[in-house]
C-alpha positions in Angstrom: -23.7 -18.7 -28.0 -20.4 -20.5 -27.7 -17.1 -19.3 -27.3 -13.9 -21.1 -28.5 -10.6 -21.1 -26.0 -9.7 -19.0 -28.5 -12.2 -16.0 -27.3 -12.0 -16.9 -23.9 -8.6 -16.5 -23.4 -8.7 -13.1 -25.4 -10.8 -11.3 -23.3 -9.1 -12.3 -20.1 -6.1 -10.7 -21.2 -8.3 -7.5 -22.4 -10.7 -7.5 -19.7 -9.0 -9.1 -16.6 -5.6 -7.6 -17.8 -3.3 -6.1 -14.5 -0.7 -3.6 -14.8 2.1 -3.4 -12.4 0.8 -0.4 -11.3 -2.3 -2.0 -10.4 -0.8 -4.6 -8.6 1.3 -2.6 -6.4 -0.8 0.4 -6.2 -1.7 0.1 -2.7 2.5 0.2 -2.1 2.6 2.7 -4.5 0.2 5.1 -3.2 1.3 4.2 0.6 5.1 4.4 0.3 4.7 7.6 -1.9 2.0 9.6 0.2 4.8 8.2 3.3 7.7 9.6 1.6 6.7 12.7 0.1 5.0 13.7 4.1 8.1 12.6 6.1 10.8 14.4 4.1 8.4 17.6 4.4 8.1 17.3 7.9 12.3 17.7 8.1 11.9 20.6 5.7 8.8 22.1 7.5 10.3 21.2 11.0 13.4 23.6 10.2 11.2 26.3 8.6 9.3 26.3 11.6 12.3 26.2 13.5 13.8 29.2 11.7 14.2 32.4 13.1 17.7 33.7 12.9 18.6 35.0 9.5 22.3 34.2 10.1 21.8 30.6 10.3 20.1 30.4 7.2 22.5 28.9 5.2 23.4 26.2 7.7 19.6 25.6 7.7 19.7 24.3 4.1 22.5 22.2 4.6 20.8 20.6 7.7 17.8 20.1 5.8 19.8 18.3 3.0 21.4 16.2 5.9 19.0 15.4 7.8 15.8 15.7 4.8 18.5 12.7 2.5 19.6 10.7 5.5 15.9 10.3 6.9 14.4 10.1 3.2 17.0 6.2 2.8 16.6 5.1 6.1 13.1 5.5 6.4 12.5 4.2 2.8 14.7 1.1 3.6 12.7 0.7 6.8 9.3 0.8 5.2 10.6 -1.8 2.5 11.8 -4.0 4.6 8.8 -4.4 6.8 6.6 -4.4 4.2 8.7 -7.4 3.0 8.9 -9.2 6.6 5.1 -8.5 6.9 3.8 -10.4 4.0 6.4 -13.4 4.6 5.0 -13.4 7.8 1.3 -13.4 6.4 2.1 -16.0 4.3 3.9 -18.2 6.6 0.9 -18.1 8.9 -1.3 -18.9 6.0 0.4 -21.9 5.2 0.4 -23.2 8.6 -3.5 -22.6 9.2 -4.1 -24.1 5.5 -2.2 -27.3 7.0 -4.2 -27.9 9.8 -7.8 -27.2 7.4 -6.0 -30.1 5.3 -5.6 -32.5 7.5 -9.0 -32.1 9.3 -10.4 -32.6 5.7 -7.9 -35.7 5.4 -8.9 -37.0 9.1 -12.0 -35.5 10.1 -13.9 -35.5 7.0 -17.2 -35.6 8.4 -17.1 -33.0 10.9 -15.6 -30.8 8.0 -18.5 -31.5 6.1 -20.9 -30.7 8.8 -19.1 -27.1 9.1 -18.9 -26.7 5.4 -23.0 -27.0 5.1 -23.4 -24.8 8.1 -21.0 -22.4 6.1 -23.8 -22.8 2.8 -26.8 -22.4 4.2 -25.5 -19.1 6.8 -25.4 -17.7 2.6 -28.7 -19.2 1.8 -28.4 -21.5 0.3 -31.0 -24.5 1.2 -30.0 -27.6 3.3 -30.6 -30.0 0.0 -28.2 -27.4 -2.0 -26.0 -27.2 0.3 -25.5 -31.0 0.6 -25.2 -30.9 -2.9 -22.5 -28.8 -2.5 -20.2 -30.5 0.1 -21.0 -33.9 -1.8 -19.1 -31.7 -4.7 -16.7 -30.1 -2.6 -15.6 -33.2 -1.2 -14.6 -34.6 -4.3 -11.8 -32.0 -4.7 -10.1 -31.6 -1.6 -7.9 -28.6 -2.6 -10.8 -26.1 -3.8 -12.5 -27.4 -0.1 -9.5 -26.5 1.8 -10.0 -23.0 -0.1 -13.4 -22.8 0.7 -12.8 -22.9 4.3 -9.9 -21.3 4.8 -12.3 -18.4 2.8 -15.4 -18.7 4.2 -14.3 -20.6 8.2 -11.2 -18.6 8.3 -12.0 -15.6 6.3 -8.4 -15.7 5.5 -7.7 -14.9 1.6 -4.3 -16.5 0.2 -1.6 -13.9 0.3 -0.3 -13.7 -3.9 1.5 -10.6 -3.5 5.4 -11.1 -3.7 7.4 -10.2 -0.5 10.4 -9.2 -1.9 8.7 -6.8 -4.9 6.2 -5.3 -2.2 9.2 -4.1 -0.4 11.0 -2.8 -3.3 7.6 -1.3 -4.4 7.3 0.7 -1.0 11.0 1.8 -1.5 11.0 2.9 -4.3 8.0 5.1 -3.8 9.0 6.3 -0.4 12.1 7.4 -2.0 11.2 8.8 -5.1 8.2 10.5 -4.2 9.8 11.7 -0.7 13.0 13.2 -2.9 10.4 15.9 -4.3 10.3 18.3 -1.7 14.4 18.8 -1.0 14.7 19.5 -5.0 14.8 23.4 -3.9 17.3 23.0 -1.3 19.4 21.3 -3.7 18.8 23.9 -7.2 17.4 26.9 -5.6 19.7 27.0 -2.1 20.3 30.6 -2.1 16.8 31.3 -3.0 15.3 33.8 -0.1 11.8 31.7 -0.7 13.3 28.2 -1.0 10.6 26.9 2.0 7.8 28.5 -0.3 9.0 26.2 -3.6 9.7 23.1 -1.0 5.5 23.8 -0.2 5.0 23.8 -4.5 7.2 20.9 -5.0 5.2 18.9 -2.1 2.0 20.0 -3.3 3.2 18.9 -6.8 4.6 15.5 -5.6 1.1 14.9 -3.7 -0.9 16.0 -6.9 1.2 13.8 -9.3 0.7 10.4 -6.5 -2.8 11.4 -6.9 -2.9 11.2 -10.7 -1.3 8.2 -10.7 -3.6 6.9 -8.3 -6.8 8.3 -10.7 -5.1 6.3 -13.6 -5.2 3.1 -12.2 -8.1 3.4 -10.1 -10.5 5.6 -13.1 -12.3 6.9 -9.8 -12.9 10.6 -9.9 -10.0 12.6 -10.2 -11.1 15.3 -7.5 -11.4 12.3 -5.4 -8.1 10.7 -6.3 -6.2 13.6 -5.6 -8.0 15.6 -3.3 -7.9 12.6 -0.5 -4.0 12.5 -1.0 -3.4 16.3 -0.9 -5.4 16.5 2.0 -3.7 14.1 4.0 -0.1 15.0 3.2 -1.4 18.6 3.6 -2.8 18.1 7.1 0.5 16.0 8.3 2.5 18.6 6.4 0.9 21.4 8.7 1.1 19.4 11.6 5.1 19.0 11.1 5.6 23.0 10.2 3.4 24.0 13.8 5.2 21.5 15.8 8.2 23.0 14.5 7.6 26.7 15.5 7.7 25.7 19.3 11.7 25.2 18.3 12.3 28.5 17.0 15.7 29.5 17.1 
């Protein structure tokens, strides 16, 4: 059965069809799960820290302070060297993918010679795999993939530097503002550390679902991994803070 270009191109763009979510999930689920634990461990670092009723409401302004303050410069940290990372991934792509091209361009037969040990370490047969490199040869820029693939194992970078960072930011920041909401609506609340716990465990379930609808893993797994991660660092933060009592 043939297919016109018609069809073809159809169901790539139903079947192969990425979201930005998907693309930046990984930033997503990072930066947020990053956010939502390090503003939480300024809020569970000064509950822990709490012991003088008198100094409560200086507490919640120094949560605020200190919970707002670490929430921009940590996001803007994260961002940024996400950003520097992949330029520097990419950078150091290029310049391998230079020298693969002019051994191809130079060295042609000694290229060759790797690329059919490359085949036939994936089983394919000497006769196919000369087959191969005969084919290979005749398009120098899918070869130069091949090896910087397969000789390498280095994959092209394709994400984009500068919306990976912003990615990361946003989600550190957005995520990571969650848990201060009760210091900032509910300040003279006597429980106001209780609802910063709810509004963490709700930030942590809601990166999870977000997680589950791009992934379509199981849910439990989705958010179960995520709350119990930022609920073990979360701990962590509130214990080291009771050795601070005041």
């Amino acid at each position: 059965m043939e297919y016109s270009r018609k069809d073809l191109e159809k169901h790539l763009q139903e079947e192969h069809k990425v979201s930005p979510f998907s693309e930046y999930l990984k930033e997503i689920v990072y930066g947020g799960n990053d956010g939502i634990v390090t503003t939480f461990a300024v809020v569970a670092g000064f509950a822990g820290a709490q012991g003088d009723p008198d100094i409560v409401p200086l507490g919640y302004m120094a949560v605020l302070l200190f919970g707002l303050a670490n929430l921009f410069a940590d996001g803007a940290s994260m961002g940024l060297g996400n950003f520097l990372s992949i330029r520097s991934e990419k950078d150091r792509y290029r310049q391998e993918r230079k020298k693969e091209e002019y051994e191809i361009e130079h060295n042609p037969y000694m290229e060759q010679a790797e690329t059919k040990e490359l085949l036939m370490a994936r089983g394919f047969s000497e006769t196919d795999a000369s087959e191969l490199v005969r084919i290979y040869s005749q398009n120098k820029e899918y070869w130069a993939d091949f090896m910087m693939r397969y000789e390498l194992e280095m994959a092209e970078p394709t994400e984009n530097p500068l919306f990976t960072g912003l990615a990361t930011f946003l989600a550190f920041t957005i995520f990571g503002f969650i848990p201060l909401v009760p210091y900032i609506l509910f300040a003279t609340h006597p429980d106001t550390f209780q609802l910063a716990v709810g509004f963490t465990f709700f930030a942590l379930v809601l990166l999870g679902i977000l997680r589950w609808l791009v992934t379509k893993e199981s849910i439990l797994r989705s958010i179960g991994e995520i709350v119990l991660v930022g609920g073990i660092s979360a701990a962590v933060a509130y214990f080291v803070g009771t050795f601070f009592r005041m």
